[in-house]
C-alpha positions as CSV (number, residue, x, y, z in Angstrom):
1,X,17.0,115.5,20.6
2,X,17.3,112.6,17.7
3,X,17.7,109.5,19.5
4,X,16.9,110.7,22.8
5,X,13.6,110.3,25.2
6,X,11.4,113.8,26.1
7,X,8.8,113.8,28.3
8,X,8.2,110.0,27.6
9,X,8.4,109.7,24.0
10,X,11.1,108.6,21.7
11,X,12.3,110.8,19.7
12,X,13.0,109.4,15.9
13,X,13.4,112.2,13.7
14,X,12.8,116.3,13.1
15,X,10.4,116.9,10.5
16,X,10.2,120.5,10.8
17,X,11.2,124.1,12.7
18,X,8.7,126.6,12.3
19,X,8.7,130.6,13.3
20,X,8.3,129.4,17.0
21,X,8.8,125.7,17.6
22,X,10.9,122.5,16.3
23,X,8.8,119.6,14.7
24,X,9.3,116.4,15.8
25,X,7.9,112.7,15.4
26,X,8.0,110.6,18.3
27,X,6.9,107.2,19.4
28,X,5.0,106.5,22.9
29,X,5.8,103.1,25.4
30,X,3.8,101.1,22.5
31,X,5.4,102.0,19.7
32,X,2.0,104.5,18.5
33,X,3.7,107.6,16.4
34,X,3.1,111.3,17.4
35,X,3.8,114.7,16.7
36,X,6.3,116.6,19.1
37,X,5.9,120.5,18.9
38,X,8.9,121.8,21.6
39,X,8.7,125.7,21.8
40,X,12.0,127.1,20.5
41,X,15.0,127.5,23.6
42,X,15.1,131.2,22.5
43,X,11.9,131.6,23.8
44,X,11.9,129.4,26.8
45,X,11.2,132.9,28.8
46,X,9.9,134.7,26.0
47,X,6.4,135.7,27.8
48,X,4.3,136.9,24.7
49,X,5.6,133.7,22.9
50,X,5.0,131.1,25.4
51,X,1.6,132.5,26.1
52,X,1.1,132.4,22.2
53,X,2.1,128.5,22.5
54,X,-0.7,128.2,25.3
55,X,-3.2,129.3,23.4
56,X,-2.7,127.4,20.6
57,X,-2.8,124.3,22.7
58,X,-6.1,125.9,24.9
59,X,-8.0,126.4,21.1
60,X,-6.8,123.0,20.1
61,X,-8.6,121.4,23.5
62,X,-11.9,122.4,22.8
63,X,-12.0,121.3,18.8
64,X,-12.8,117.9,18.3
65,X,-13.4,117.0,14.4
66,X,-12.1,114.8,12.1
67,X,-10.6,117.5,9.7
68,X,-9.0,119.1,12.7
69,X,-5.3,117.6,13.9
70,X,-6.3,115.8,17.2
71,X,-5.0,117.7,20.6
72,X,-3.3,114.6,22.7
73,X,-1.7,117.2,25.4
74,X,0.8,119.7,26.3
75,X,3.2,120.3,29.4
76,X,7.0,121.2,30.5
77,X,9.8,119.1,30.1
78,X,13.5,120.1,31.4
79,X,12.0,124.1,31.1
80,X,11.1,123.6,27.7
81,X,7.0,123.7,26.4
82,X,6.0,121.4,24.2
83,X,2.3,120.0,22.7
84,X,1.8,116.2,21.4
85,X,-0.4,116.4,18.6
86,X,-1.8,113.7,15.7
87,X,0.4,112.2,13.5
88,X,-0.4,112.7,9.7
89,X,1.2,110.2,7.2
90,X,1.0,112.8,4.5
91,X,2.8,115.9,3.4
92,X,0.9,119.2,4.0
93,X,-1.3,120.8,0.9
94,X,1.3,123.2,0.2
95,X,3.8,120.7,-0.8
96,X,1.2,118.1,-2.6
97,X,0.2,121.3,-4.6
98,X,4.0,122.1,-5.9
99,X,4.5,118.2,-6.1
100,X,1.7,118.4,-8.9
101,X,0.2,115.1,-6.6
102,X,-2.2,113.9,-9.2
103,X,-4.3,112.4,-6.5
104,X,-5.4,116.3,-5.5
105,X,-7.8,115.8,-8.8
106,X,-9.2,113.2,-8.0
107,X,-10.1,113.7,-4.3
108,X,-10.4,117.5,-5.0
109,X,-14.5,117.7,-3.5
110,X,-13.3,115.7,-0.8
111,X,-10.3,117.6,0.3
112,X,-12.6,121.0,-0.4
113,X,-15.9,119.7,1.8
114,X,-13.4,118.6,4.3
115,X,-11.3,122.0,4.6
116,X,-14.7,123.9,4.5
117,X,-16.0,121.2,7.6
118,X,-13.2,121.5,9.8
119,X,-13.2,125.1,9.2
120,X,-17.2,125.4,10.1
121,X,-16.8,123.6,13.6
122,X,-13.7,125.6,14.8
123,X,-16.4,128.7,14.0
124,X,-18.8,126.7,15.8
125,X,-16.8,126.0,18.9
126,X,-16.3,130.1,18.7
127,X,-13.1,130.7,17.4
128,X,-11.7,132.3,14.1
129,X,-8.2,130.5,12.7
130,X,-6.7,133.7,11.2
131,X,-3.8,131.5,9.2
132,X,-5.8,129.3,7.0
133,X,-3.1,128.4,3.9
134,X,-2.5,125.2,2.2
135,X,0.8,124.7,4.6
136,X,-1.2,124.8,7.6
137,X,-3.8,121.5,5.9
138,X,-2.2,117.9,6.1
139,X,-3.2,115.3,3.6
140,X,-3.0,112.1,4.7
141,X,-2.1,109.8,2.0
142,X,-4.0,106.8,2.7
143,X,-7.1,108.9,2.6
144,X,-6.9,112.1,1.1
145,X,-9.3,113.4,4.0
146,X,-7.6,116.9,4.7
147,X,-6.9,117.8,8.6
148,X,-6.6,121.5,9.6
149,X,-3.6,122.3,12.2
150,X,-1.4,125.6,13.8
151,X,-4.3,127.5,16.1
152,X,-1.4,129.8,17.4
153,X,-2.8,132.7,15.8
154,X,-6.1,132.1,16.2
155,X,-9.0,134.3,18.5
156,X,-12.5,133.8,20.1
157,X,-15.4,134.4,17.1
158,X,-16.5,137.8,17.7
159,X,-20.1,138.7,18.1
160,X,-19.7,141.4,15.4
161,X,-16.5,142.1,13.4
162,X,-13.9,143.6,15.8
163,X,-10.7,144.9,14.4
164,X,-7.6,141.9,15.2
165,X,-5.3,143.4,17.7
166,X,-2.3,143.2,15.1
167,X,-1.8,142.1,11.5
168,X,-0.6,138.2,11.7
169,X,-0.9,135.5,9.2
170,X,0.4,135.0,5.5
171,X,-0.4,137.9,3.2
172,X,-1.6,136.2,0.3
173,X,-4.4,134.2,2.4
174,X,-5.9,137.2,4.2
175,X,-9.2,139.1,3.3
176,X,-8.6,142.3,2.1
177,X,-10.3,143.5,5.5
178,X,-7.3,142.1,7.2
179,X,-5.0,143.9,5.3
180,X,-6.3,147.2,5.4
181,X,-7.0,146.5,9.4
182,X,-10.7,146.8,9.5
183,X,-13.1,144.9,11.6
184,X,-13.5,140.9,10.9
185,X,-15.2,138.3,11.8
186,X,-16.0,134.2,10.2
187,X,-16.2,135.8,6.4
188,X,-12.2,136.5,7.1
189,X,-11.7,132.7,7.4
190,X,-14.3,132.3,4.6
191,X,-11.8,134.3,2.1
192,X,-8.9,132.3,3.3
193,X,-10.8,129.0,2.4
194,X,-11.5,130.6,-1.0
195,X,-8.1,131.5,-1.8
196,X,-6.9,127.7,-0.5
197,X,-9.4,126.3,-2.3
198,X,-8.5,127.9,-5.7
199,X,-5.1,126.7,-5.4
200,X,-5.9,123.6,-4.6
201,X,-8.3,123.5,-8.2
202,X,-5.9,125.7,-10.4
203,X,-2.3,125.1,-8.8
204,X,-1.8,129.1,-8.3
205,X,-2.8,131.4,-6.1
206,X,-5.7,134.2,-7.7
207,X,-4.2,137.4,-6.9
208,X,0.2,137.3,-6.4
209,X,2.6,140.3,-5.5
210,X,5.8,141.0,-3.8
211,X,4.7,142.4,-1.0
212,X,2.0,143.4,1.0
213,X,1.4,146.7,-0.7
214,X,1.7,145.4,-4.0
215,X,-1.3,142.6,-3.0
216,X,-3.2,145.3,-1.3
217,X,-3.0,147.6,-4.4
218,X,-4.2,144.3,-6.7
219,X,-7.4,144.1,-4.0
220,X,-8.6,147.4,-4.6
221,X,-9.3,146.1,-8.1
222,X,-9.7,142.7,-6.8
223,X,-12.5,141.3,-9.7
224,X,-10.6,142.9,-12.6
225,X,-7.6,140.5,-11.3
226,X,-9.6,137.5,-10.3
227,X,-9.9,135.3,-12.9
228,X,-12.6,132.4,-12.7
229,X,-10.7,128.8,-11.5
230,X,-12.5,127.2,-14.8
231,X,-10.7,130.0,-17.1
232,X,-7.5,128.2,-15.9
233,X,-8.7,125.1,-15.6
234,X,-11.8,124.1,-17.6
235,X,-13.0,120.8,-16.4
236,X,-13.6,122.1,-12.8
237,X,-17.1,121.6,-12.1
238,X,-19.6,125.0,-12.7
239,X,-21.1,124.3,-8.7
240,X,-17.6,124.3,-6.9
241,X,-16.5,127.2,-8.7
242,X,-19.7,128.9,-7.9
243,X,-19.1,128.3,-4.5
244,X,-15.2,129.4,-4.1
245,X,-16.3,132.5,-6.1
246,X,-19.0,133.6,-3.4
247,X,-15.9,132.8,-0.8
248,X,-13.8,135.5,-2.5
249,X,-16.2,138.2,-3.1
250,X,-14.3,141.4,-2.1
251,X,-17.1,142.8,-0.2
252,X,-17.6,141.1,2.9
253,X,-21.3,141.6,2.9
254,X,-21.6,139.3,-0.4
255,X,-19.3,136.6,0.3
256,X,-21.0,133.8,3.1
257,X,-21.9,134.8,6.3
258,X,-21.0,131.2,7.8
259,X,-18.5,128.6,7.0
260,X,-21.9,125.9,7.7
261,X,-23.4,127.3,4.5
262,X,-20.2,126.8,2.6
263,X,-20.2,123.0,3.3
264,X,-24.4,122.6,2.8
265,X,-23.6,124.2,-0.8
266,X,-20.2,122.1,-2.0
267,X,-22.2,118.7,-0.4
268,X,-25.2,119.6,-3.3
């Protein structure tokens, strides 16, 4: 691929190869950079994968934000799918957060209110993300202005909580009603965003474990092993920490009920 011309662009270099597709970033006619997602060869006729592909390209469509990755198109190119998405001069949270980037401090409300906007209109458009992580935010390095990305896994916003048709996403980023398969809705996402957002203040994550069971067993006790972001770090501000708290209630019932609440709180 390195080298070569797909489906129009010029191809200069692979960034990345996820579970399902290769990372690429490409150039158009005028030289304008790109991201190249191509679905993985081995699942060219892979039916549940290629329609998981679709639908990560369909969600992306109908978001339109500017702490969501921009949608640019998707199509077939010599039987292989593939979606051109934004380019992001930036490595992805995840990475700035092991880097120790001490920029994070200093644009820490920033990156927070933007996470906790992007995440409010994909709710609003009617969908839940399901994968919210600090790998799956980009942090553009001229600006620090965070932009969410990967919808694969995502599913229309239920009207009440309705149990996910299987367990997907990262472990240590899902509610603990995700893990013991109940019913979720938006408050799901809203627990991810809490668990990001600690990281993102403290540099670790507030409840760690092997495996699943081991994190599952840890959320039945979930407050005894939470420890407040400013016992870690004390300088973080009393109103943010406030805020991510209410985000990682256990119950459901006491955390938000909407992502738009989150943001009209952290912009106080």
């Amino acid at each position: 691929m390195i080298g070569t011309t797909f489906a129009d662009f010029n191809v200069l270099e692979k960034i990345n190869q996820g579970g399902m597709a290769d990372v690429y970033l490409v150039t158009n006619r005028l030289g304008e950079r790109f991201i190249l997602r191509v679905l993985l060869p081995v699942y060219r006729l892979h039916w549940a994968r290629v329609r998981q592909f679709n639908w990560g390209c369909k969600v992306m469509q109908q978001l339109d934000h500017p702490n969501i990755v921009h949608f640019y198109g998707s199509g077939n190119f010599r039987g292989l799918r593939y979606a051109v998405i934004e380019y992001v001069d930036g490595p992805n949270l995840k990475e700035a957060i092991l880097r120790n980037d001490p920029n994070l401090r200093a644009h820490q409300l920033k990156l927070i209110i933007g996470m906790a906007s992007g995440l409010a209109h994909v709710h609003e458009r009617g969908f839940l993300h399901l994968d919210f992580k600090p790998e799956n935010i980009l942090v553009p390095r001229a600006t620090y202005e965070p932009k969410i990305l990967d919808f694969d896994l995502a599913i229309r916003r239920p009207a009440k909580p309705k149990r996910a048709a299987k367990l997907s996403g990262t472990p240590f980023y899902l509610a603990p009603e995700q893990l013991a398969r109940q019913p979720v809705d938006e408050r799901a996402d809203i627990f991810s965003f809490g668990i990001t957002a600690y990281e993102l203040l403290t540099g670790r994550k507030p409840i760690t474990g092997e495996t699943r069971e081991e994190i599952l067993g840890k959320y039945a006790d979930f407050n005894e092993h939470l420890r407040p972001p400013r016992a870690l770090v004390p300088d973080i501000p009393h109103a943010i920490e406030r805020v991510v708290l209410k985000c990682l209630e256990k119950d459901p019932a006491r955390r938000y009920p909407a992502m738009s609440l989150v943001v009209r709180d952290l912009q106080k």
